[in-house]
N, C-alpha and C positions, 0 to 999 in steps of 0.2 A: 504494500500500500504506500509505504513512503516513498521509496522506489520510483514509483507510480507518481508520485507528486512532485517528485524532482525531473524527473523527464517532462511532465507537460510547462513546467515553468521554463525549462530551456527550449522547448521547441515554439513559444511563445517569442522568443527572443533570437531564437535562428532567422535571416534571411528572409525572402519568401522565398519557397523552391527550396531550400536550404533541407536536406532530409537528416534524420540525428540514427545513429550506431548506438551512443551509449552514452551516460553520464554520470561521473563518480562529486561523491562528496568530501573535500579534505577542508583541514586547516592549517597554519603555520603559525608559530610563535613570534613576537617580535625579539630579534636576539638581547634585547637589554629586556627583557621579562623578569628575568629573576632580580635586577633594579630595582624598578619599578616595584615591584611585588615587596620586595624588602624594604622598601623607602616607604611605602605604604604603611607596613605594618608598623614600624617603629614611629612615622609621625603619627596614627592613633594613640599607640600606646602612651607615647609623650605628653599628648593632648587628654588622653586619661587622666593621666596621673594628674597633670597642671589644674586638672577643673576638683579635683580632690576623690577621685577613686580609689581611695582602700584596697581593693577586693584583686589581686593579679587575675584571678581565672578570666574577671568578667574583662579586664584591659585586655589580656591575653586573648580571647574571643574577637572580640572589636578591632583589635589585629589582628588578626586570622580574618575576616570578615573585611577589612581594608585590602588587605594584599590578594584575595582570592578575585575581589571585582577587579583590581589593580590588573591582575593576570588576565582575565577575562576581558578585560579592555583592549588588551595590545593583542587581542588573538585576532586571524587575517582567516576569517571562512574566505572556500572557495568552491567553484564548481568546476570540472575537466571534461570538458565534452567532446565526444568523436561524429564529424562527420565525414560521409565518404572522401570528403577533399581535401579535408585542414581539421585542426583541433582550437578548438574554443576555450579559452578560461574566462570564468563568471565571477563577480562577487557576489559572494552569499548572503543569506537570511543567517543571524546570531540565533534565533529562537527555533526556526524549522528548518528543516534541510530546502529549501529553495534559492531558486539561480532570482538576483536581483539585476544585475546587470552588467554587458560587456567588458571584459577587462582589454583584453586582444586577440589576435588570429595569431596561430601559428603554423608553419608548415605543418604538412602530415609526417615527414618523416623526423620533425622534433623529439629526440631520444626521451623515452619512459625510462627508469629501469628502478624496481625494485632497492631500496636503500639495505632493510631490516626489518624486524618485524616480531610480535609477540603474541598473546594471546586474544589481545581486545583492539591493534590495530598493527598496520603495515606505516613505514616509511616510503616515501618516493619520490626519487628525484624527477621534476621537470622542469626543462631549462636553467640548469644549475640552480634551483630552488628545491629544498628537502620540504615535502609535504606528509602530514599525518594522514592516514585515510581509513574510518573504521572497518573492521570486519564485515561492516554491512555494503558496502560500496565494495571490498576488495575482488570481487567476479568481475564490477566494472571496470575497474582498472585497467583490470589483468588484460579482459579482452580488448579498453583503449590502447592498451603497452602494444598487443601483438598483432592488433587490427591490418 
């Protein structure tokens, strides 16, 4: 079904005449993430303490809670699309797996190739760009990589 909802959003956004192969869901980190995320936490924490909080768990929280949006801010969804001609990258929806809008065309024969991978998702490189891509996209991928 979700699947299913990320394909009609990108074939709304192909061309006309433009026919779609496949489309995978990833995201990337922004490389100063773990910055950000740690600079978050400790100015909560700071601003904690200054307003007269007692309590570490709850500043501790509120920092946790600062750097996890902090993270979540500098994250780069995307969508990778195959058509018979060329490959599409979309920017994404933060909340549903949907293609917002064009990023750029690329050749077809722009190298995919598998980075790494674990139990809940794969890495992969496109266009010297290391992308996440979950388990649930990785079929797409695969067959955008070997299209």
């Amino acid at each position: 079904m979700r699947h299913a909802i990320l394909l009609r959003s990108v074939a709304r956004l192909l061309t006309e005449g433009e026919s779609l192969v496949d489309a995978a869901y990833m995201w990337r980190r922004h490389p100063h993430m773990l910055w950000y995320g740690g600079a978050a936490f400790t100015l909560l924490v700071a601003v904690a303490a200054s307003v007269g909080w007692q309590d570490w768990p709850a500043r501790i929280g509120f920092g946790t809670a600062a750097a996890a949006i902090a993270v979540y801010s500098t994250t780069e969804y995307r969508v990778l699309a195959r058509t018979p001609s060329q490959l599409v990258l979309f920017r994404a929806s933060r909340i549903r797996q949907v293609a917002r809008s064009v990023i750029d065309y690329y050749p077809a024969t722009t190298p995919i190739e598998m980075v790494d991978g674990n139990m809940l998702a794969t890495s992969w490189s496109f266009s010297g760009v290391s992308y996440t891509v979950p388990k649930s996209s990785e079929r797409s991928i695969r067959l955008i990589a070997t299209y």
